[in-house]
N, C-alpha and C positions, 0 to 999 in steps of 0.2 A: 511410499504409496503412489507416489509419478516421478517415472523415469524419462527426461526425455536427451534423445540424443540425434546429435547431428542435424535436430530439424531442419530442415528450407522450406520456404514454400516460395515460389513465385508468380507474379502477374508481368508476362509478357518481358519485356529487359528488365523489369524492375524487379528487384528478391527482396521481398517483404521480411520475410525471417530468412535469418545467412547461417547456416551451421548454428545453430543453437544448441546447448545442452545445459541441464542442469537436476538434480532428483529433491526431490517435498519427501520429508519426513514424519511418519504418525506423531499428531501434538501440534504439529507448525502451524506457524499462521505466517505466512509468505505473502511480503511485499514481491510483488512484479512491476519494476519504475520505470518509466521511459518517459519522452517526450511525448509528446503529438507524432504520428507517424513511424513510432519507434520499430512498430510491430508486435506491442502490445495483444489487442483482439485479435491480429491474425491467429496467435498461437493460441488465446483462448478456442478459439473457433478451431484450431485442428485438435485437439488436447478433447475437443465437445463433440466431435465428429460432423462440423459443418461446412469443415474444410479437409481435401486431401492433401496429404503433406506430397513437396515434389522430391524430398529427399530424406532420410534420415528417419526416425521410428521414436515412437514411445509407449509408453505403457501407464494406464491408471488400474489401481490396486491389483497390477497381476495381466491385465487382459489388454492386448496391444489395440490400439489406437484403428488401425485397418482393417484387420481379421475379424478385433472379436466385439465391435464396437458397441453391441446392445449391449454384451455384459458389462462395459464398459460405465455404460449412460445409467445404468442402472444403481451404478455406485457413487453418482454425481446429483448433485443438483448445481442451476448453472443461470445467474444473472446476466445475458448479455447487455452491451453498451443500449441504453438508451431504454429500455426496460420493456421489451415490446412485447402487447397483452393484447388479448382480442376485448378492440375497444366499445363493440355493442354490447359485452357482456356484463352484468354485476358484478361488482366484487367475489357475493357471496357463490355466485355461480361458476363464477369461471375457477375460482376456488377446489368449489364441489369438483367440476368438470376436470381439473391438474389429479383429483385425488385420483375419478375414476382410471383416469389414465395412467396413474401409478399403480394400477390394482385395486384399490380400496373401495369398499361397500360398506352397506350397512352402518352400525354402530361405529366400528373405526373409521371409516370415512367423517364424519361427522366429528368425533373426537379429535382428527388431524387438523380440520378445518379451524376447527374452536379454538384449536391450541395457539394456528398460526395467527387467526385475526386476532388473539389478546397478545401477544407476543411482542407483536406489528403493530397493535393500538390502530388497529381497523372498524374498531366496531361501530364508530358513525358514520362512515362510510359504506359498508357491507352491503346496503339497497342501492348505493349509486352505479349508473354503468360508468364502466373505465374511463371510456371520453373524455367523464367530464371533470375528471379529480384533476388536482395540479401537479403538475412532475414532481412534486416532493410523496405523495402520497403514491402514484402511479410507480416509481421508486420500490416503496414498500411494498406493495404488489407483487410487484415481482421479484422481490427478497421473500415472500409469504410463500409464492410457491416452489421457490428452488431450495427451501428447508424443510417443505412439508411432509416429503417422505425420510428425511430422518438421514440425510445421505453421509457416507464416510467422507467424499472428497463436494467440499462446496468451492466452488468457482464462482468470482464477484468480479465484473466488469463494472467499475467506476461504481459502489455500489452507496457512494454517501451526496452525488452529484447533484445536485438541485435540492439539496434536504439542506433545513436553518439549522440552527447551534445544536436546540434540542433535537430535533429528529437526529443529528449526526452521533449524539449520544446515546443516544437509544442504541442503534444497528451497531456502533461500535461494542457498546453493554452486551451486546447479544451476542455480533463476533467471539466477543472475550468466553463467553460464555459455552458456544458451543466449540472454541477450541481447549476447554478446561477438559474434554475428552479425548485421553491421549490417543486413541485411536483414532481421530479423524484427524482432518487439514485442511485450513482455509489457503484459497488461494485468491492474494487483491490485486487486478490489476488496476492502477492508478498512475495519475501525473501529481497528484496529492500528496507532497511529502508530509504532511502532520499525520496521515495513516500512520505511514511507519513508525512516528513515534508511539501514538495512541495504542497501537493492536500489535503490530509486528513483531515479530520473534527473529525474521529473518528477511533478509531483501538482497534480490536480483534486479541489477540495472542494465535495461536493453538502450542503445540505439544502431537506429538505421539497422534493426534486428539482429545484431550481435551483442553477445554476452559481452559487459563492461565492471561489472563490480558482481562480488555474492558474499557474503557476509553479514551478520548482526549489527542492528543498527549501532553499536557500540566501536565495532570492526571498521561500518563507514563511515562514522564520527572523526575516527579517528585517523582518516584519510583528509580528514579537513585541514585545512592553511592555517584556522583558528583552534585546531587541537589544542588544550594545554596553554591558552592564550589567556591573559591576564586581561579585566577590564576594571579601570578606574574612573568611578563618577564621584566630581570634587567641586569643590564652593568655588575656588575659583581658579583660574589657568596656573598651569605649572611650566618652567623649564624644561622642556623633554629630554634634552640632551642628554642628563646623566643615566635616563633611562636607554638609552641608545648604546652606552655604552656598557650597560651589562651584560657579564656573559650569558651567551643562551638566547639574546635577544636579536632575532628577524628583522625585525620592524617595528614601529609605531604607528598608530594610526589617530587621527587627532577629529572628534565630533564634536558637535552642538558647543561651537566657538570657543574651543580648547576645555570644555568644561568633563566631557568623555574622552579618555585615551583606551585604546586597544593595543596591549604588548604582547605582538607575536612572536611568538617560542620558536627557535631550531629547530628540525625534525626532531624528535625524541629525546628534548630539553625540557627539563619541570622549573619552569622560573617563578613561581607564585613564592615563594620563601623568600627571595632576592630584591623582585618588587615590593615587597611589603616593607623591608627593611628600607630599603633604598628610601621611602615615603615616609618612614617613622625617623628616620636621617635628618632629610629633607622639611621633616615640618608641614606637609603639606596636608592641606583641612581634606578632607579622604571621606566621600558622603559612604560610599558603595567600594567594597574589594571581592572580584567575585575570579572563580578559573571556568574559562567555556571548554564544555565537552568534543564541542565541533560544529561545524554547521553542515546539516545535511544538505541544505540546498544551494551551498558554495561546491559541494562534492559532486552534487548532481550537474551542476552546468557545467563545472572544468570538466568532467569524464564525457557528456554530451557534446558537448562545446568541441572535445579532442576531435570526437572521434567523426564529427562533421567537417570538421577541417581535413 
């Protein structure tokens, strides 16, 4: 449902997006990860038509990006960074006002609006102007209208940013929700790696606007140092050494005053069977024996981290 290839876009020497490519699938719910500056929003913004690309093309469900861009817009709804509403307006107005703009009159105008404020849990706010809501609320605002007409491809620029525990519950409950329709696709851009775990189906990691990872969070997991890494929390310190020398074993990593060890695995070594042995050997009073999946956000800096170097 978005094809993009070859993207660039640039400002002046600097190329915000460098050759980009990548295609969203009916059903996804795609992480878009970068840093700060990655070129994250840039490509929401040509992808929305807010921006010209300087090079390279793509297409949302069918209709490319430059040519056919109403048809385009029309199959989106689209939370840009920072959630920006017309702030003299009510809630429930600027509401009404998204629908007429989407076409809607009458009885379904009014039905869309109703559906998005209980959705959103807007409804004590509804008579306030925008102004004066807090950015967690203002957030939701603007997640209210870029669902309202029902769209195949939703585009989320940072869309859980200034929201507490529960608000972040919510819009993720909802995410989840309207990608349970396999015809449609969310797309998040974020610096937030608990997204990925929370909603994601899939993630692309940009920096310095080039494509660096694309794969299931399972795929980037499993690009971690701590794949398959063994972690022991114990009553009280142990010898490491004989854990150093078992086959399969990287590294050890020694926490909270020998009391946590981290046993990192060879690339594509399963040592959890080894370690546990080795401990029941050993004698050793063993509170916690657990295998980490990976860590995303070790994954995320060494591939950012590369490719700023």
């Amino acid at each position: 449902m978005i094809s993009i290839n070859s993207l660039t876009k640039r400002f002046g020497e600097y190329t915000a997006v460098d050759n980009l490519s990548f295609d969203v699938h009916p059903g996804e719910v795609l992480g878009f990860l970068g840093p700060n500056g990655a070129g994250k929003s840039t490509t929401m913004k040509m992808l929305t038509g807010f921006l010209t690309p300087d090079g390279g093309s793509a297409t949302v469900c069918g209709y490319d990006i430059q040519t056919q861009i109403l048809q385009a817009q029309k199959e989106m709804g689209y939370l840009p960074e920072g959630a920006p509403c017309y702030g003299d307006m009510r809630v429930q107005t600027f509401l009404e006002f998204i629908a007429e703009v989407r076409g809607f009159s009458g009885a379904e105008k009014k039905q869309r609006v109703e559906r998005v404020i209980s959705q959103l849990e807007l409804e004590r706010v509804r008579e306030q102007s925008i102004e004066t809501l807090s950015k967690g609320f203002k957030r939701r605002v603007g997640l209210a209208q870029a669902i309202l007409h029902d769209p195949k491809v939703l585009i989320l620029d940072e869309p859980t940013d200034g929201l507490d525990p529960n608000q972040k519950y919510q819009v993720r409950k909802l995410i989840k929700q309207l990608a349970a329709d396999s015809n449609k696709i969310v797309v998040i851009s974020t610096h937030i790696l608990e997204e990925v775990s929370a909603v994601c189906t899939r993630a692309v990691v940009i920096g310095r606007g080039k494509l660096l990872a694309n794969g299931t969070p399972d795929e980037l997991e499993a690009m971690s140092r701590y794949h398959q890494a063994v972690t022991l929390n114990l009553e009280s310190p142990v010898d490491i050494e004989p854990l150093k020398g078992l086959s399969g074993v990287a590294d050890v990593e020694v926490q909270r005053e020998g009391l946590q060890l981290t046993v990192v695995a060879e690339p594509g070594r399963v040592i959890f069977p080894a370690v546990g042995e080795l401990a029941k050997q050993q004698s050793w009073l063993v509170r916690e024996l657990s295998v980490e999946r990976g860590r995303l956000d070790e994954v995320f800096r060494r591939l950012t981290a590369e490719e700023a170097a």
